[in-house]
KOLLOKOL-449233 format. One line per 8 residues: for each residue x, y, z of N, C-alpha, C. Coordinates in Angstrom, 2 decimals, always signed. Each point is the difference from the previous one (the first is absolute). Layout:
N
X,Y,Z,X,Y,Z,X,Y,Z ~ ...
END
This chain:
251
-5.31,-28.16,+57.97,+1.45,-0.05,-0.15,+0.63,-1.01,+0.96 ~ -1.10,-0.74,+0.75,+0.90,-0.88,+1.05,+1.21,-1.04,-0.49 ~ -0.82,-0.68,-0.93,+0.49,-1.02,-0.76,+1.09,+0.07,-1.08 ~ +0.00,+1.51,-0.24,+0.64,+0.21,-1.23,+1.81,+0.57,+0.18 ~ +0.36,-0.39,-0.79,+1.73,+1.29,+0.19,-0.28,+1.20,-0.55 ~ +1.06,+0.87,+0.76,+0.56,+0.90,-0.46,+1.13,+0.47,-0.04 ~ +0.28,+0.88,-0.97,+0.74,+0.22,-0.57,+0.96,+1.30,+0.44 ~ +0.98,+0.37,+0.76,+0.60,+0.95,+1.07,+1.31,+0.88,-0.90
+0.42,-0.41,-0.61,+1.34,+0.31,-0.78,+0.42,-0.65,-1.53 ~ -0.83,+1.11,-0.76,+0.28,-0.05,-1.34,+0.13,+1.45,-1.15 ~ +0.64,-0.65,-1.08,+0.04,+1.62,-1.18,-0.73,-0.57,-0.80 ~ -1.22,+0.28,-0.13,-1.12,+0.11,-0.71,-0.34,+1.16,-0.75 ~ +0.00,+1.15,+0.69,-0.72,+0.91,-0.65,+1.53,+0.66,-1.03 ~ -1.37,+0.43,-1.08,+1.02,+0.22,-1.44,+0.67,+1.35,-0.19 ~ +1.43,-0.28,-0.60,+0.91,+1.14,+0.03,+0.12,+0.56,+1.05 ~ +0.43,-0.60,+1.17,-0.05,+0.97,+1.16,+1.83,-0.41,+0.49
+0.18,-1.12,+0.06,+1.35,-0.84,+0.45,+0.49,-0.91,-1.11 ~ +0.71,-1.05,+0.48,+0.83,-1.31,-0.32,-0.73,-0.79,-0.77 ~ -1.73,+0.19,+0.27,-1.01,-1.45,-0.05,-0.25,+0.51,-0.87 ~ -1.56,-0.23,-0.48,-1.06,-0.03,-1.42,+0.62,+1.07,-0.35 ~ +0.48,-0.08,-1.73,-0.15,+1.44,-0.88,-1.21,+0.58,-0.10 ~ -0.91,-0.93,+0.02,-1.17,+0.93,-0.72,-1.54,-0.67,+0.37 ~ -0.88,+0.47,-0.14,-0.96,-0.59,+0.29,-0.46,-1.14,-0.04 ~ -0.02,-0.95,-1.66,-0.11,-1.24,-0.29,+0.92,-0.99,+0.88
+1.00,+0.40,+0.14,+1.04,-0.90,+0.97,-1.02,+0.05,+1.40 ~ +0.14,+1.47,+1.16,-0.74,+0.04,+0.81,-1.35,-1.19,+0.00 ~ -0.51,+0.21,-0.55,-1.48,-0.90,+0.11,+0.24,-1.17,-0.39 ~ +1.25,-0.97,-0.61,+0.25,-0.69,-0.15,+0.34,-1.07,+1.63 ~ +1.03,+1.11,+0.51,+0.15,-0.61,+1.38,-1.05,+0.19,+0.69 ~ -0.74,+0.69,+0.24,-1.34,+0.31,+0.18,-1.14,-1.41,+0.16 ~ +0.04,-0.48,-1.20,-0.71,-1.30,-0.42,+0.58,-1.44,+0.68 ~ +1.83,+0.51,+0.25,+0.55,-1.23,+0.45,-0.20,-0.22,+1.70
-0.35,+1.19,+0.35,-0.21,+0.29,+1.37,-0.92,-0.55,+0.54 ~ -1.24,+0.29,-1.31,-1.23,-0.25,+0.89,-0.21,-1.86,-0.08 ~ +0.77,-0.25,-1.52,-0.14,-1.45,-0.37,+0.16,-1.29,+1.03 ~ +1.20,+0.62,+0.99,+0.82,-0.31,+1.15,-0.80,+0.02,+1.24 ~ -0.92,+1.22,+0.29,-1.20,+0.01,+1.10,-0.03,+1.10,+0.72 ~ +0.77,+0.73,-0.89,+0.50,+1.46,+0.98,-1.57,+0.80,-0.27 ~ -0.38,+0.54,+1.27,-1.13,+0.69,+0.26,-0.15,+1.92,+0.01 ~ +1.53,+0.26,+0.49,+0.33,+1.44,+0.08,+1.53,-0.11,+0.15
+0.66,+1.01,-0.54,+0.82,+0.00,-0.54,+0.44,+1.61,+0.36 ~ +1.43,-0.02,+0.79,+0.32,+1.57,+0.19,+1.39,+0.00,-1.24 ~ -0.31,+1.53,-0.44,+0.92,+0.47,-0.73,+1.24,+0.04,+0.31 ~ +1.13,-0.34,-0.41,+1.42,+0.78,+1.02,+0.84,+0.45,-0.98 ~ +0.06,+1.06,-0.50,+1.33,+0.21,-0.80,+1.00,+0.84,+0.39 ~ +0.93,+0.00,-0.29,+1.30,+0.02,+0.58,-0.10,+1.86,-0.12 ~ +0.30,-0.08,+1.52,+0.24,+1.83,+0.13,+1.43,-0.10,+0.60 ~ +0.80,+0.66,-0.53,+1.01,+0.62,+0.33,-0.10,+1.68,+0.19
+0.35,-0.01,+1.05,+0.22,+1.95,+0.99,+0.97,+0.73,-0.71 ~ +1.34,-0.92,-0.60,+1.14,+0.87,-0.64,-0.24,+0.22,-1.21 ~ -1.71,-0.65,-0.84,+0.18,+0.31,-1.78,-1.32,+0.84,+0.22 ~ -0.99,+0.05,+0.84,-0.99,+0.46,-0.43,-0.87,+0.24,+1.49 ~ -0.75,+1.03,-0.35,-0.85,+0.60,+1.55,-0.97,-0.73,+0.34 ~ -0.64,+0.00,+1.15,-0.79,-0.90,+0.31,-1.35,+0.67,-0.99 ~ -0.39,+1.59,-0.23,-0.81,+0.40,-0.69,-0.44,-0.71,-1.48 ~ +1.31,+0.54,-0.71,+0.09,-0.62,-1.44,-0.40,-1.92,+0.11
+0.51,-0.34,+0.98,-0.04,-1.56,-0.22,-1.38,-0.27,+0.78 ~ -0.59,+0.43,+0.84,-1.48,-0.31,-0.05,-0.98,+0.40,-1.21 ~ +0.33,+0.99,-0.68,-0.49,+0.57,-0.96,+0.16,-0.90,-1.46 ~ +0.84,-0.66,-0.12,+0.25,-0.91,-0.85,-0.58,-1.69,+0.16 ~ -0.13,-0.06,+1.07,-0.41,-1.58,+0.72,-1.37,+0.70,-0.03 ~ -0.67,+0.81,+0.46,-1.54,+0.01,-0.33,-0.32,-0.12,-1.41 ~ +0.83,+0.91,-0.91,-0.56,-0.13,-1.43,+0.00,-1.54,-0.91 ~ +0.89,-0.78,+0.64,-0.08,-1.40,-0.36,-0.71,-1.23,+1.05
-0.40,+0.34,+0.76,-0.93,-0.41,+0.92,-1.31,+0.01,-0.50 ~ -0.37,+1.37,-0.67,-1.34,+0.18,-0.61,+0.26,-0.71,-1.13 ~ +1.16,-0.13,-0.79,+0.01,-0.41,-1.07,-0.49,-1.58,-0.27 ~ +0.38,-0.81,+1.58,-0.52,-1.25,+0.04,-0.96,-0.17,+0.10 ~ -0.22,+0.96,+1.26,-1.74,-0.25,+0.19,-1.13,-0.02,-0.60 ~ +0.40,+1.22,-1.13,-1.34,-0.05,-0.71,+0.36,-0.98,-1.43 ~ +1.15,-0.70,-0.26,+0.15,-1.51,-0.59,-0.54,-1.09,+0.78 ~ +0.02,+0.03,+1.33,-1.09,-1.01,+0.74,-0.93,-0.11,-0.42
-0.73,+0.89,+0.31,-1.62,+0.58,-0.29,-0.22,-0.54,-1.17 ~ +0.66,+0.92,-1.15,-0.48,-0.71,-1.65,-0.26,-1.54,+0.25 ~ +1.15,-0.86,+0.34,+0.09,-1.24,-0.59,-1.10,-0.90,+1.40 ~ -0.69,+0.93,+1.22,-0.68,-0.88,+0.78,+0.96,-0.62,+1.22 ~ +1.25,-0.10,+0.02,+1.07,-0.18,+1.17,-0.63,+0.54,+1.20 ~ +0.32,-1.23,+1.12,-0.62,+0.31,+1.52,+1.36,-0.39,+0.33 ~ +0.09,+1.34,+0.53,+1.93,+0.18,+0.86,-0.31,+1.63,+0.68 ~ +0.20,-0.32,+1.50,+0.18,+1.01,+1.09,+1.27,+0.50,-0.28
+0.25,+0.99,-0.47,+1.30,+0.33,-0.11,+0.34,+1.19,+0.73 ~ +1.36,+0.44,+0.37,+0.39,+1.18,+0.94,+1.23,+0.54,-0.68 ~ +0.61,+0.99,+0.58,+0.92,+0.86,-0.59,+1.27,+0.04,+0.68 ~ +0.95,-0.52,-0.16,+1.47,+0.12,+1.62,+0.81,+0.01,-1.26 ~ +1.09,-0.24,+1.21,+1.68,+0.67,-0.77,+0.98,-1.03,+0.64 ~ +0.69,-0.35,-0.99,+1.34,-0.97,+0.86,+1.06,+0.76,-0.14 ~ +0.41,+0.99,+1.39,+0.34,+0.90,+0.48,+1.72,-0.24,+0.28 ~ +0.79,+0.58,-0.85,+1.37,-0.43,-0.11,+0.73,+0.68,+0.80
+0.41,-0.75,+1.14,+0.72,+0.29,+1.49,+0.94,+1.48,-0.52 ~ -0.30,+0.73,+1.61,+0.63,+1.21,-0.14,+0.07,+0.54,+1.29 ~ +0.85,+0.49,+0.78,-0.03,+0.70,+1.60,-0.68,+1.44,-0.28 ~ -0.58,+0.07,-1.60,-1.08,+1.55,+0.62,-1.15,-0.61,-0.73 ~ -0.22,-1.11,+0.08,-1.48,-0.56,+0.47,-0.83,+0.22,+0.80 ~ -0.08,+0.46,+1.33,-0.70,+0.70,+0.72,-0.53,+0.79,+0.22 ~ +0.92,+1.18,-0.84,-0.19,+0.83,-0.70,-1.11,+0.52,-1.01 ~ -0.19,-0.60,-0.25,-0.96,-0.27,-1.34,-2.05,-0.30,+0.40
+0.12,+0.82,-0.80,-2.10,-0.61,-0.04,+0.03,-1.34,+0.22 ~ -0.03,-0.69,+0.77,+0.08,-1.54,-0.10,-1.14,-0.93,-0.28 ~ -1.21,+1.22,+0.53,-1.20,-0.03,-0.02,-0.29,-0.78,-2.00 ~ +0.48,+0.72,-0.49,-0.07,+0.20,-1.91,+0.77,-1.41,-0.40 ~ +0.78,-0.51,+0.46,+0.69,-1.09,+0.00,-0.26,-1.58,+0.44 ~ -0.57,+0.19,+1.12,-1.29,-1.20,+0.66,-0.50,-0.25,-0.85 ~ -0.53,-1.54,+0.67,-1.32,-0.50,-1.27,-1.21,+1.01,+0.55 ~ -0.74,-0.12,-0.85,-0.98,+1.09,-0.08,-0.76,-0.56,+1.13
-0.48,+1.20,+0.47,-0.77,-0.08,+1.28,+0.41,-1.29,+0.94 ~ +1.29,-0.17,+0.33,+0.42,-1.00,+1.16,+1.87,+1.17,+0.74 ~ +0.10,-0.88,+0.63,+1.01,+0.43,+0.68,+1.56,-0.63,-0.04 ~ -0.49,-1.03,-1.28,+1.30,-0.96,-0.39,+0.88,+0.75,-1.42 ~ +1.04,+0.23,+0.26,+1.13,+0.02,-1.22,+0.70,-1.04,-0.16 ~ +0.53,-0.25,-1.56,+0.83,-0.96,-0.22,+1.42,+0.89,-0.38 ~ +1.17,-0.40,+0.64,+1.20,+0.91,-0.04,+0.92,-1.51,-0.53 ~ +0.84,+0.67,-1.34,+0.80,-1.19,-0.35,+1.57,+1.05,+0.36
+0.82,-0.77,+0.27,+1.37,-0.02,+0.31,+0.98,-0.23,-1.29 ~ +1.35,+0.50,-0.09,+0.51,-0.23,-1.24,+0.74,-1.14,+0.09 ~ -0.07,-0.62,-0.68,+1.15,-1.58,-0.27,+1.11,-0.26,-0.41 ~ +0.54,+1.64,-0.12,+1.36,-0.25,-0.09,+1.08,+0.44,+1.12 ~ -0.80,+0.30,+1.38,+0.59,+0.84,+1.21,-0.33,+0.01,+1.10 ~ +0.28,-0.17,+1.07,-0.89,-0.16,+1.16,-0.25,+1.97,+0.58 ~ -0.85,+0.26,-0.48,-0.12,+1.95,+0.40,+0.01,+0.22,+1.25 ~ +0.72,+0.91,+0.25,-0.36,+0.67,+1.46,-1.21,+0.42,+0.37
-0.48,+0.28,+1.51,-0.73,+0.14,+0.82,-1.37,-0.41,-0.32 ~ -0.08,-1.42,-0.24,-0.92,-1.05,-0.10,-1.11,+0.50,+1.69 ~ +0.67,-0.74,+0.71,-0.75,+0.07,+0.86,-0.74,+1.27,+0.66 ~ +0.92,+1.37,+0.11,-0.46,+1.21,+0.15,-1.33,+0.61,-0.65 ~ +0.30,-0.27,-1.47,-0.61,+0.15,-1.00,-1.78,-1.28,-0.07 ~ +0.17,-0.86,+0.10,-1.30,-0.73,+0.67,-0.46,+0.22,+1.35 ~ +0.62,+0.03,+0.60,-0.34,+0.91,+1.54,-1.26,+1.46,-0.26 ~ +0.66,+0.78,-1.11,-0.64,+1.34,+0.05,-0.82,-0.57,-0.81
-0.36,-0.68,-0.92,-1.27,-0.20,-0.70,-0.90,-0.84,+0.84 ~ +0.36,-0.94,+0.92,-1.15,-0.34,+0.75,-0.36,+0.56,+1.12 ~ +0.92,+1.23,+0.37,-0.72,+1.27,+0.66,-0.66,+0.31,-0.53 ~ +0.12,+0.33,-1.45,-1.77,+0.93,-0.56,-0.90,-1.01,+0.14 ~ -0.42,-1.13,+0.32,-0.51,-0.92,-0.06,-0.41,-1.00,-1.30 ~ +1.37,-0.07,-0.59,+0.02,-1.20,-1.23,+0.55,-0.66,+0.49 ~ -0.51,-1.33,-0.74,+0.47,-1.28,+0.13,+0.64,-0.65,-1.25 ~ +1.38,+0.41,+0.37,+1.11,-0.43,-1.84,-0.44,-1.50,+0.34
+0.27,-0.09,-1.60,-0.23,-1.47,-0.40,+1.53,+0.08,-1.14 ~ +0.45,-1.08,+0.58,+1.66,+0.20,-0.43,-0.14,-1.05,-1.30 ~ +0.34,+0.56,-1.37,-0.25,-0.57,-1.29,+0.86,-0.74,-0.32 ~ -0.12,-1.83,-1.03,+0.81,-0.97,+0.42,+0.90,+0.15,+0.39 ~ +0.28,-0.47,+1.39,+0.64,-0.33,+0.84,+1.31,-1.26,-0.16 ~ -0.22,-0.58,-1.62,+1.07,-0.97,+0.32,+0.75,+1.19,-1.23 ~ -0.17,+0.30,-0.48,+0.54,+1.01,-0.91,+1.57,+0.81,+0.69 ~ -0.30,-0.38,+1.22,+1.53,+1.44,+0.57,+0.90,-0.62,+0.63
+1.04,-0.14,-0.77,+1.23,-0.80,+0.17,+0.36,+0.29,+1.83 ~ +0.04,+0.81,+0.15,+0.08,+0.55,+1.55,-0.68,-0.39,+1.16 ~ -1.60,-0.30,-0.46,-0.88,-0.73,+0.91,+0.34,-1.90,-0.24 ~ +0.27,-0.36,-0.98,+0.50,-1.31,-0.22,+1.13,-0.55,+0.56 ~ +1.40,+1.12,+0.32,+0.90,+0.19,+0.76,-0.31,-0.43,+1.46 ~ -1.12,+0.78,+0.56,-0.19,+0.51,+1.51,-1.44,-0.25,-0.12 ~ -0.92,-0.78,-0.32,-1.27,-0.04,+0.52,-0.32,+0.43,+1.67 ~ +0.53,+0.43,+0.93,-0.39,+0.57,+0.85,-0.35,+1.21,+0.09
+0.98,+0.69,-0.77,-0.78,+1.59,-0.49,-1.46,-0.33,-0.91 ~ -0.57,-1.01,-0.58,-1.53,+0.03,+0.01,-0.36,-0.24,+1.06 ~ +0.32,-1.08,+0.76,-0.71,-0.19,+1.22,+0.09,+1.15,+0.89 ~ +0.89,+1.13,+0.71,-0.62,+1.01,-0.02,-0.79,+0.97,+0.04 ~ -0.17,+0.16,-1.32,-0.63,+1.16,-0.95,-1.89,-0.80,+0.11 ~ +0.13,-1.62,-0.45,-1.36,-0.34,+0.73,-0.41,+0.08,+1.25 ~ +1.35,-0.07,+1.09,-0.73,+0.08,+1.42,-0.23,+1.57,+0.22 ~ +0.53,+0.98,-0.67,-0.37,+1.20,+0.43,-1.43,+0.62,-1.09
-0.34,-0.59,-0.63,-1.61,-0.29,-0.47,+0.14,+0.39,-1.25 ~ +0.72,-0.53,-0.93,+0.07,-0.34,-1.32,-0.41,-0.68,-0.86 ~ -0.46,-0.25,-0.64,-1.07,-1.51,-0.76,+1.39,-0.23,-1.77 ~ +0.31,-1.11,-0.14,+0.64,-0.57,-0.88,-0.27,-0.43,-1.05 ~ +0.14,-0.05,-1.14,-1.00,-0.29,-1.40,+0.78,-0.68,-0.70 ~ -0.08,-0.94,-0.67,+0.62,-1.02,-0.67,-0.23,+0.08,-1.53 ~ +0.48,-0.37,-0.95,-0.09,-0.29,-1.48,-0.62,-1.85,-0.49 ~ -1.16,-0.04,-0.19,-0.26,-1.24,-0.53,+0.79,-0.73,-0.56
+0.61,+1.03,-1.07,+1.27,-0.86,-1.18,+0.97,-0.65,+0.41 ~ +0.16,+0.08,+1.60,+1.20,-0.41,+0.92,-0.19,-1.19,-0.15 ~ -1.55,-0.23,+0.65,-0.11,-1.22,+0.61,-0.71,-0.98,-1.59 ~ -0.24,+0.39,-1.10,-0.21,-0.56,-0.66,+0.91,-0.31,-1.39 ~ +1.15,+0.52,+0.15,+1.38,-0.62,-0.73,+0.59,-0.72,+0.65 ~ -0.28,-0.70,+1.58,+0.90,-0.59,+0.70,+1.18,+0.49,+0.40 ~ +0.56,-1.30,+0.29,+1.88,+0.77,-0.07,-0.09,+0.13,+0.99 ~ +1.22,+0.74,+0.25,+0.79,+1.03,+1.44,-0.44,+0.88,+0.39
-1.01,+1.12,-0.77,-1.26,+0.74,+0.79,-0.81,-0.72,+0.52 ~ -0.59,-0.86,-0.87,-1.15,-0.33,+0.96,+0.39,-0.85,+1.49 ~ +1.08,-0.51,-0.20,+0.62,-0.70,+1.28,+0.24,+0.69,+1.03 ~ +0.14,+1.62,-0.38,+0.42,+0.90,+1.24,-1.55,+0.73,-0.12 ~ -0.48,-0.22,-0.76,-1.62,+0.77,+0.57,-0.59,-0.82,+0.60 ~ +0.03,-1.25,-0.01,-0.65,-1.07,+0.97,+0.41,+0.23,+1.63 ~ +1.27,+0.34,+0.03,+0.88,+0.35,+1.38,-0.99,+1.30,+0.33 ~ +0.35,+0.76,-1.00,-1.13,+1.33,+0.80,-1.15,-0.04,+0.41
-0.78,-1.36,-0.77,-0.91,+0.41,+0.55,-0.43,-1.22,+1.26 ~ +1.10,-0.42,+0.18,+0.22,-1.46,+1.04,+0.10,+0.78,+1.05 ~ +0.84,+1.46,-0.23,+0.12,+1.15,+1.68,-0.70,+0.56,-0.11 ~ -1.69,-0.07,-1.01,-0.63,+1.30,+0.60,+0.33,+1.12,-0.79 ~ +0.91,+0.55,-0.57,+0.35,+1.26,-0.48,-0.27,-0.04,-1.78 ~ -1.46,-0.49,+0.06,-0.14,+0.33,-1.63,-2.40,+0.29,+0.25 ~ +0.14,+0.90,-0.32,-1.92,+0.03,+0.68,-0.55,+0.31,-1.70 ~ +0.73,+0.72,-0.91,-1.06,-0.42,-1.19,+0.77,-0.42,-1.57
-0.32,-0.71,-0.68,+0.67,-0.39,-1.24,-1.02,+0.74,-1.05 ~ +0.69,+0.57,-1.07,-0.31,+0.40,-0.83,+0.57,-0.37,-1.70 ~ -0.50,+0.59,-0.85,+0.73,+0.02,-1.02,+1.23,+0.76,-0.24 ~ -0.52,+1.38,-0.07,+1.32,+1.03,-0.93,+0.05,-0.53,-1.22 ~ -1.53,-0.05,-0.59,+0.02,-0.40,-1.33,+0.23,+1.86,-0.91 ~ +1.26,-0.64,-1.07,-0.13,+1.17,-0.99,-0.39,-0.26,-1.50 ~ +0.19,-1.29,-0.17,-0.67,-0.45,-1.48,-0.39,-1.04,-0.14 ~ -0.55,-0.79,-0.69,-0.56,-1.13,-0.47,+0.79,-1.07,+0.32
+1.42,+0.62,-1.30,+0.90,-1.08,-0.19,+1.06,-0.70,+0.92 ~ +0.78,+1.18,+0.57,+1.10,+0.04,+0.62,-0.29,-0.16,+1.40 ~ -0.74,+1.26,+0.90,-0.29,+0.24,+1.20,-1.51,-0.04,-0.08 ~ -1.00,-1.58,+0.20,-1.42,+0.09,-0.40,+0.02,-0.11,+1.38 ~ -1.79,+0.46,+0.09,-0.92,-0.31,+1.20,+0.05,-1.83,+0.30 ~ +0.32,-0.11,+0.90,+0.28,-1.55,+0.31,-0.78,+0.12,+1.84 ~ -0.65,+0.71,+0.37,-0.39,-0.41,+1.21,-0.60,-1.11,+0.76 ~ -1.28,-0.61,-1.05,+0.12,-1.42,+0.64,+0.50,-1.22,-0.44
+1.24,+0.01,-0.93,+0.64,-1.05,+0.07,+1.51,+0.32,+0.92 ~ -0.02,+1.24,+1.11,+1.01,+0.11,+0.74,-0.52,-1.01,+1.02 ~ -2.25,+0.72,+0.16,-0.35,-0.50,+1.57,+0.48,-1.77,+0.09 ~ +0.05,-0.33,-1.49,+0.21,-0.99,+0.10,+1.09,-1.19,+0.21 ~ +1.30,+0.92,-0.08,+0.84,-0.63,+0.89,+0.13,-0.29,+1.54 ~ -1.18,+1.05,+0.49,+0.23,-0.31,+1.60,-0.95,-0.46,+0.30 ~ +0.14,-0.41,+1.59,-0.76,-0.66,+0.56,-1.55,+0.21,-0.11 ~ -1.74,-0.45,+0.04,-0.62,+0.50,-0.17,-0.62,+1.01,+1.26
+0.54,+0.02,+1.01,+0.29,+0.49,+1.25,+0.18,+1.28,-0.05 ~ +1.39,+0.15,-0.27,+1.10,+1.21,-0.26,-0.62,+0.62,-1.15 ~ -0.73,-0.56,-1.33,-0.60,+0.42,-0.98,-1.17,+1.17,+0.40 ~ -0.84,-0.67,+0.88,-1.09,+0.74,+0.57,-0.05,+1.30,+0.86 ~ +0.96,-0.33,+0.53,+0.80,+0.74,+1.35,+0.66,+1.21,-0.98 ~ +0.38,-0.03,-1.27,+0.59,+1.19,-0.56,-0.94,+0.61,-0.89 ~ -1.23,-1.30,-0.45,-1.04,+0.59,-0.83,-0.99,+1.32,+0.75 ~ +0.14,-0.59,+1.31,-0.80,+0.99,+1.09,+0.87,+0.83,+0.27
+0.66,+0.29,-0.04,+1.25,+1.37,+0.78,-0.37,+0.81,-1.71 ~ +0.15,-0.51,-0.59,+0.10,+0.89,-1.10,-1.44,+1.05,-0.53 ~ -1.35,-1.22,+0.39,-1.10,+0.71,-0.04,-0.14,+1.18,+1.34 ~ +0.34,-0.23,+0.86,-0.27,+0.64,+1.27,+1.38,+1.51,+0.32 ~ +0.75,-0.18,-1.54,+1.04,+1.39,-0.40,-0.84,+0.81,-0.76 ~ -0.87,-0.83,-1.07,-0.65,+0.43,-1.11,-1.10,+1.48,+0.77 ~ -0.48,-1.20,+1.17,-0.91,+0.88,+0.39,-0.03,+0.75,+1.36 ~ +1.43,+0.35,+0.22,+0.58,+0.54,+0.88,-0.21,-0.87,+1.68
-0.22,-1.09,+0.16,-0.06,-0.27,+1.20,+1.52,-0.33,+0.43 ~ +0.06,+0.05,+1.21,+1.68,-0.86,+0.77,-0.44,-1.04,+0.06 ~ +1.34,-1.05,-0.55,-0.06,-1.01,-0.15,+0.60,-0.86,+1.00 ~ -0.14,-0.87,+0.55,+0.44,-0.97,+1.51,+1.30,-0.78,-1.08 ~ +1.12,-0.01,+0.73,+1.34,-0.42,-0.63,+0.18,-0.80,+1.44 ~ +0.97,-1.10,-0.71,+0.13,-1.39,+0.82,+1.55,+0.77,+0.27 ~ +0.06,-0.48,+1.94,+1.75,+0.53,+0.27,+1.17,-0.26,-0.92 ~ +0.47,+0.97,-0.15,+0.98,-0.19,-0.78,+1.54,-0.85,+0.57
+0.52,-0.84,-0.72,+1.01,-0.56,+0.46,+1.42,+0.23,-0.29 ~ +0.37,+0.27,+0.91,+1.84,+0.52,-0.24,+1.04,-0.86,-0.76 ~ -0.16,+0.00,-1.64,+1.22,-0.53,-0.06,+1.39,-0.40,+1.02 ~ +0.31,-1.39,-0.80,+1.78,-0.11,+0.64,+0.48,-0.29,-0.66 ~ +1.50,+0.11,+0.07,+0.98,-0.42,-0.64,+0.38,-1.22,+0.36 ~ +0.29,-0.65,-0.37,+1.03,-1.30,+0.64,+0.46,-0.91,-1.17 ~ +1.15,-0.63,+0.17,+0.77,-0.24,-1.50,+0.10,+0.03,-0.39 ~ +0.07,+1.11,-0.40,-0.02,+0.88,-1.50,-1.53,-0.04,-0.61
-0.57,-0.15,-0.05,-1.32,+0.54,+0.04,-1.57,+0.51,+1.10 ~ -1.00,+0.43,-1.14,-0.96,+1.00,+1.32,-1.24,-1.31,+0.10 ~ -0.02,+0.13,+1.34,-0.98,-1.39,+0.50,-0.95,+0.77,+0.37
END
């Protein structure tokens, strides 16, 4: 797996969320994943605490988990795959089995934030989860009008031991995302890029034509943070740098 990507934040598995309806779709992105160079691949589908229990929703993410796996198998597919949750911010997160929510057998969660609000007790609320000893991994990050506002509240949330995750599609539509994801990751405050692939068409697996907007440096440097989440090691993050403001924009 040295050489290879992976894959940290996607809806793959079928009928469970937003992503694949159904199986044929599933293994479709599946194929686009591996086509790309992805080696292992963690599950993440969207758990929300206010629609559904952590019981019922592990119970549902295993039954389509198996459902892939043993579609691997048939068709001969070599993909390490794991089981996590992209864990939709909540102050009784802590609360919770968090354990069931992690990528499987590691100590990393991916927690996404809502984009239409900046929520209360952000920091409290990551505080008590990396008391139990998780390590949130905060889901795209250019996504929250609020952190785009104030990039110092990421910087922050990374210096108090947070890891930052990016969307490929940012940096590979160009534009005004990718111009401010280049900034993030110019301070340091971006450690893995992913997809958040949900279909083929619309939201496809694009991971290495993201690596390929950046540097081949910075490429490597996130290809390794991402294997070394996969397989639960801590990953060495470069100091993070404090945004500024100055003339009307963040330097």
């Amino acid at each position: 797996m040295s050489n290879a990507l992976v894959e940290l934040h996607c809806h793959i598995l079928p009928g469970i969320d937003d992503g694949a309806k159904d199986l044929d779709m599933s293994m479709s992105l599946i194929r686009k994943e591996l086509q790309d160079g992805a080696a292992g691949i963690v599950f993440t589908p969207h758990f929300h605490y206010e629609r559904i229990s952590v019981e019922q929703f592990t119970a549902r993410r295993k039954a389509a988990f198996l459902q892939v796996s043993a579609a691997c198998r048939a068709e001969g597919l070599r993909l390490a795959g794991k089981m996590g949750a992209e864990v939709f911010y909540s102050t009784a997160l802590p609360s919770l089995d968090l354990r069931q929510l992690a990528f499987a057998g590691s100590n990393y969660i991916l927690i996404e934030f809502p984009t239409t609000m900046h929520p209360p007790g952000i920091d409290e609320t990551l505080y008590a989860i990396r008391a139990q000893g998780y390590t949130p991994i905060l889901a795209h990050v250019e996504r929250y009008p609020f952190v785009t506002e104030d990039p110092t509240l990421l910087y922050n949330w990374v210096c108090d031991g947070c890891l930052a995750q990016i969307n490929a599609s940012g940096l590979v539509r160009e534009g005004r995302t990718a111009h401010w994801l280049l900034k993030l990751l110019k301070w340091n405050l971006v450690h893995l890029l992913c997809t958040d692939c949900h279909s083929i068409d619309t939201r496809p697996p694009n991971l290495k034509d993201g690596m390929a907007q950046i540097s081949s440096s910075t490429a490597k440097l996130l290809q390794k943070n991402a294997i070394d989440v996969y397989l639960n090691k801590e990953i060495s993050i470069k100091e993070p740098i404090e945004p500024k403001f100055r003339f009307g924009r963040w330097v």
